[in-house]
N, C-alpha and C positions, 0 to 999 in steps of 0.2 A: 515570399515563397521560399521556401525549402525540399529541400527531400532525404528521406535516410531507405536506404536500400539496405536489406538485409544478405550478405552472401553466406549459404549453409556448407560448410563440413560438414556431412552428416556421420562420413566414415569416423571420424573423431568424435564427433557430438559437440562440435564448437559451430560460435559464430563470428564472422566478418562483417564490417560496415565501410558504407561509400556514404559521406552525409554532405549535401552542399546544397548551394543557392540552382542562379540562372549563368553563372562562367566557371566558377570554382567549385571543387569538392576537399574533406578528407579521407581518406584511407585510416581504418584503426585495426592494428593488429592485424594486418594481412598474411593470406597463406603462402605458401613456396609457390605456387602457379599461381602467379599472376596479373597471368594474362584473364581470369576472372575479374580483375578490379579494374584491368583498363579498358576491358568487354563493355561491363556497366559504366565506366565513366563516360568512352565513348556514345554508346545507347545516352547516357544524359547530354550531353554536348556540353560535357564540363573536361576543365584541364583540371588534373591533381595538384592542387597547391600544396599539400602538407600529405607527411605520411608520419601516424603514430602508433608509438608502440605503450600498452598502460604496464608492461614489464615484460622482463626476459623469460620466455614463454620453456615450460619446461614436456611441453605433452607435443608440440609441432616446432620444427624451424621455418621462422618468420619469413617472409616474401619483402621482409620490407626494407630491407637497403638495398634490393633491387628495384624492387619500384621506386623507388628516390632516384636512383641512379638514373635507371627508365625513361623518369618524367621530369627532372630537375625540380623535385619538391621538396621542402624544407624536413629535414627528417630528424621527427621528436623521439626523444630516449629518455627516461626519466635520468636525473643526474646523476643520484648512488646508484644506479647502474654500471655494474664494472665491463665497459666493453672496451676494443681493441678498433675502431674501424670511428672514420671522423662521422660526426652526428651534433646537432644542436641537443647540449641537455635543456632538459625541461623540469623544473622545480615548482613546489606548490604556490600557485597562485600566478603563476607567467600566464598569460594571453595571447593569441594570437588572431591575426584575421583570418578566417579561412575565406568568405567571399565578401568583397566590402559594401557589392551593390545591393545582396543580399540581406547585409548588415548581420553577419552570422559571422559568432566569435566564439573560439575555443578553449575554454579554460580549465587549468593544469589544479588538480586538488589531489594532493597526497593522502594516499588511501592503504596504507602497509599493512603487512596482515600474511596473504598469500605471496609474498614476499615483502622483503622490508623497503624497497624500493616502488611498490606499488603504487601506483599514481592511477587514479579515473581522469577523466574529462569531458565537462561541461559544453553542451551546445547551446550557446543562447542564439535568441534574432531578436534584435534589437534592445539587445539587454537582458530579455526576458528567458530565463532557463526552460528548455524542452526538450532538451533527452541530455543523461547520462552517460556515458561512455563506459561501463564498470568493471569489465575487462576479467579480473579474479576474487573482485569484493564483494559487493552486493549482489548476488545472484538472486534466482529465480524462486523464493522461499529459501532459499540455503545460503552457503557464503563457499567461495574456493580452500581448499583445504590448505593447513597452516604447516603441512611437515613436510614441504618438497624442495628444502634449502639446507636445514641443518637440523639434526634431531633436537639437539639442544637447544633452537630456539623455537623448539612448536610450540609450547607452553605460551610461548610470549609472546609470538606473533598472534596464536589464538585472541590472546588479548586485546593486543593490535586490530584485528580484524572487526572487532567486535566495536571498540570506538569507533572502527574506520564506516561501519555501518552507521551508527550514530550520527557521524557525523556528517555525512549524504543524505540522512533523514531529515536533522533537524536544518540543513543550508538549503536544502529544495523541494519548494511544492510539491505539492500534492501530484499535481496533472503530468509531472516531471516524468517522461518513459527512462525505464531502467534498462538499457542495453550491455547487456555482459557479454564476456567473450565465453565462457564455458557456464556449462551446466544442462547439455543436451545430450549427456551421453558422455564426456569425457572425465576421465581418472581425476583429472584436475578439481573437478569439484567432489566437496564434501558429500555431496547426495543428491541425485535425479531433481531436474529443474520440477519445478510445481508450477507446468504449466508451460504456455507459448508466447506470454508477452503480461508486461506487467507494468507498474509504475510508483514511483515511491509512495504513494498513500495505501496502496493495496499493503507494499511489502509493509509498511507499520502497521497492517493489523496481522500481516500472517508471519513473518519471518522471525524465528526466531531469533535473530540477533537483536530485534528489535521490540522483542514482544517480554522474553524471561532475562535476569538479573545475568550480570558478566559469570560470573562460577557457575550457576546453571548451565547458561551457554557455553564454555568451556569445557565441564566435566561430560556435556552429553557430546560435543564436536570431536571431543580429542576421544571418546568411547566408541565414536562410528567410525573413524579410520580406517581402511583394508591396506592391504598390500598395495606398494607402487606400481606400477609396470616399469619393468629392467629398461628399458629404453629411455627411458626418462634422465638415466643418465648421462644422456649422450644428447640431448636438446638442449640445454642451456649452457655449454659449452659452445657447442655449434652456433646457436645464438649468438652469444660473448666475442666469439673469434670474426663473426661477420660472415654466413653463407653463402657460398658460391654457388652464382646463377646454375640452374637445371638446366639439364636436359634430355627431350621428350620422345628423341629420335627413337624410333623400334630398334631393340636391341638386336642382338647377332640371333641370324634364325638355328634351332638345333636340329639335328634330324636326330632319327631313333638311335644311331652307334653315341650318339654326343651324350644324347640324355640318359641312354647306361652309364658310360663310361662318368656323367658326374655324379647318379646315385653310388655309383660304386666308387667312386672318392670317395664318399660320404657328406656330397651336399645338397643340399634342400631344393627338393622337385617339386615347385608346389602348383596344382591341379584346383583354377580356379573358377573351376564350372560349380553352377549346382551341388550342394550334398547328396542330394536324391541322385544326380546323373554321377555322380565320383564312387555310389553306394555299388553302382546298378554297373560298373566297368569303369575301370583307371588301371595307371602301370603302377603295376608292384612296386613299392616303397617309396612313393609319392603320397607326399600331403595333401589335404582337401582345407583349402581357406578361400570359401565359397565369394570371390567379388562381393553379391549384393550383402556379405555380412558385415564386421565389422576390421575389416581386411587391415588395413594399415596398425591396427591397435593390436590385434592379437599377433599377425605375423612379426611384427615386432618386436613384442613383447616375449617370444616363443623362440627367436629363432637366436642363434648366439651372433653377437652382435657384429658383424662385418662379414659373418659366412656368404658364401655364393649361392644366389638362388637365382635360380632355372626356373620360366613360368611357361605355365600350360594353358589355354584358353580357347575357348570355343570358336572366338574371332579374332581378329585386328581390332574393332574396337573393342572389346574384355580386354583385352592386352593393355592399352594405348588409357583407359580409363585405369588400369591396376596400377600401370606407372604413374600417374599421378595422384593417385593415393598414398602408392609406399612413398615417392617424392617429401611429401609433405611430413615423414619423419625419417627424414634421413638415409632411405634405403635409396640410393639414386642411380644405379645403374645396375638393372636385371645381367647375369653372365649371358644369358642366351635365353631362349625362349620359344613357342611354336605353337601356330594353332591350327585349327582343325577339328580333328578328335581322335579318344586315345587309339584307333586299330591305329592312328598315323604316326604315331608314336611310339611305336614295336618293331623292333627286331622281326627280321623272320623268323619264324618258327616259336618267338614266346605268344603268352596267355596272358589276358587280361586277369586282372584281380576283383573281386569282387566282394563285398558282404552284405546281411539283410539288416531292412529296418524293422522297427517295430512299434507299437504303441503301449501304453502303459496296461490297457487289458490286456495284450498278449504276453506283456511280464508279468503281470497277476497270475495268468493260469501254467507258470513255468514253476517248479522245486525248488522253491529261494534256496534250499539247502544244498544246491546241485550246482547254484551259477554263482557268479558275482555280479553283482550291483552297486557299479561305480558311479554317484556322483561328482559330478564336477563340477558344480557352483563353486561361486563365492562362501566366505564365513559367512556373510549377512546371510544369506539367503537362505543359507545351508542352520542358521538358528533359527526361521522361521519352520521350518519343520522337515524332517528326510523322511527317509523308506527305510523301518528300520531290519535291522541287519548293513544296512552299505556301507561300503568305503568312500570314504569322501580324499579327493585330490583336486585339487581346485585345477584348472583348465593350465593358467600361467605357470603350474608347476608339472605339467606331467611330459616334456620332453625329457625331465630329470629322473621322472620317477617312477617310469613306466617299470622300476625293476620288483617296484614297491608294492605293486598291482596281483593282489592273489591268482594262484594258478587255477584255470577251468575258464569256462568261456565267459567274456565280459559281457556284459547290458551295459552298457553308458548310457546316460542322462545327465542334462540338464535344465535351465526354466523352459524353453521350447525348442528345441534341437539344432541350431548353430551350433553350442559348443560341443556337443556332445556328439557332432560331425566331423570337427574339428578333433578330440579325441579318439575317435575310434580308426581316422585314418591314422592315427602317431599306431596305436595299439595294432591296428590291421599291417604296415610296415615292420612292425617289429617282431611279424609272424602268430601275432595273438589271434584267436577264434574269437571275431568280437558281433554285436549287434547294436545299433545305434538306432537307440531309442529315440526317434522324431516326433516328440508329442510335448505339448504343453501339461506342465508339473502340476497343475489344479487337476487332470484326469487322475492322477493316483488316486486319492482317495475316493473318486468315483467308480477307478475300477475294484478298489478293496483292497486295495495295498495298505498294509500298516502304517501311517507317516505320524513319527514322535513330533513331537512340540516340548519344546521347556526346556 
């Protein structure tokens, strides 16, 4: 008997795993809150024998030399790993027990690529291999992306990557489940998982790492690359140095003189209710990074790296779940924060703020030659087809470039209106006339908007 419990990021688009017998588990590449992994261990009535990491995570800081510490379990670090904090390394081909009555063992196969340090690992029970551990190799039809180390060696790690799939093909069956750590939504991978669960026979017929020649694969992987997210360089250091336990406590409450007094520093007030309810009334120069979006990734990614932010939230728990999302990259102690709703977070005597939305018909029947129409996608997305006449500024860059944004009233869009919710509060703060287009991008050309292709 076994079991592998899958634990979701989903604000990241990564995954966790708890895999063990009937006493023992391991832990692979766990998040900063931790207490999800000794949740489920408990729930199994297993102890944490082991806790591994398949490399030094560059898109979340790891959970996992606290849960070693935690649990007293043996804690795997691939060797060329350059960390600072004591850890068993783990090199290709070491073993371990993870439950013996179980007869489940965990085996270390170097896997470089998504870094040169990259190691997967193997679960077998009773020899026989059944799941993968793949962390940032073999993803889900794709592979982790090869440039998140050093520019000079994407080329090579690409290369790396591409054997590294090879080589998990041809060492394990068919029936083998492939368990990766990204490919659900995270920067980390080269391109959106294909799919919600898979196994290495599927991935030889679909993936191409393992379907078209290494320069195929290479010239199309290193062709799809986007932009990083700026936060990223601040994970794998934090990793390296050994992160310091969290904590979850509610931050300092703000009343209204607080929450002026730090927009008017100039720091980040951010309002993580709804887009719709942040559209419809919020305080003037506060941002909208909606919770249910993809909160941790963009506020991240947007905000300059160590500023103070002040959060706004409908409840305690909005709050108490926002904190453990920015947690998991780094952001770990909100300055202050307040919920309620915004009339409770006014001054006497100010006015909410306010702007409208729209759909892509109602930007059809406006004077394209009277507004702007600001895209904010990605490249990719932004070459499968725009509106034309727009400005395109991708989401990650428009705290910098809101100066770059033609004068007259804005339309933001983008694929379905998080970001472009996200955008229109930076734009509605900075005094612009804006309207946030909240509609899915395939209405454009239903409503008769012109959208280029090629």
């Amino acid at each position: 008997m076994f079991f592998v419990d899958v634990i979701e990021l989903e604000g990241l688009g990564n995954r966790s795993y708890l895999a063990g017998g009937e006493s023992a588990a391991v832990a692979v590449d766990p998040p900063r809150d931790v207490d999800q992994v000794l949740t489920a261990a408990a729930r199994r009535g297993v102890r944490i024998s082991h806790v591994v990491e398949t490399h030094i995570h560059n898109d979340y800081v790891t959970g996992g030399l606290e849960l070693a510490r935690i649990t007293g379990a043996v804690y795997l670090v691939p060797a060329g790993a350059g960390v600072s904090f004591a850890r068993t390394p783990v090199s290709d081909g070491d073993t371990v027990d993870v439950d013996t009555g179980a007869a489940l063992t965990l085996a270390a196969v170097a896997t470089p690529g998504h870094t040169p340090h990259h190691t997967a690992y193997v679960l077998r029970k009773a020899g026989r291999p059944v799941a993968a551990f793949t962390g940032g190799s073999l993803l889900i039809g794709t592979v982790g992306r090869p440039d998140l180390v050093e520019p000079r060696l994407t080329e090579r790690l690409a290369r790396a990557q591409y054997a590294s799939a090879h080589r998990l093909a041809d060492a394990l069956p068919d029936a083998t489940a492939v368990l990766p750590t990204h490919g659900f939504g995270s920067f980390c991978s080269s391109a959106q998982a294909d799919g919600d669960s898979t196994t290495i026979g599927r991935e030889k017929a679909a993936n191409t790492a393992l379907t078209v020649d290494v320069d195929t694969f290479v010239a199309e992987l290193l062709a799809g690359l986007e932009d990083v997210p700026a936060y990223y360089a601040h994970m794998s250091p934090a990793n390296a140095g050994g992160p310091d336990p969290v904590d979850m406590t509610p931050p300092p409450v703000a009343d209204p003189q607080e929450i002026a007094a730090r927009l008017a520093a100039g720091e980040w007030v951010v309002d993580l209710r709804s887009r719709i309810a942040f559209a419809e009334r919020h305080v003037a120069g506060s941002f909208n990074f909606e919770l249910e979006g993809k909160l941790a990734t963009y506020l991240a990614w947007l905000i300059p790296w160590g500023k103070p932010v002040t959060l706004l939230a409908g409840t305690a728990e909005q709050l108490a779940a926002a904190q453990r999302e920015l947690v998991r990259v780094g952001i770990d102690r909100p300055a202050a924060a307040a919920t309620g709703g915004p009339k409770a977070w006014l001054r006497d005597g100010e006015s909410l703020a306010s702007f409208p939305r729209a759909t892509f018909t109602e930007l059809a029947a406006q004077d394209l030659d009277r507004i702007v129409v600001l895209d904010v996608r990605r490249d990719s997305e932004r070459a499968e087809g725009w509106i034309a006449g727009s400005v395109h500024i991708p989401i990650h860059q428009m705290h910098r470039r809101i100066g770059a944004v033609p004068d007259g009233t804005v339309w933001v869009h983008c694929a379905g209106g998080m970001r472009a919710g996200i955008a229109a509060s930076l734009l509605d703060a900075a005094g612009r006339q804006v309207v946030a287009v909240d509609d899915g991008f395939g209405a454009a050309t239903e409503a008769g908007l012109t959208v280029v292709t090629g």
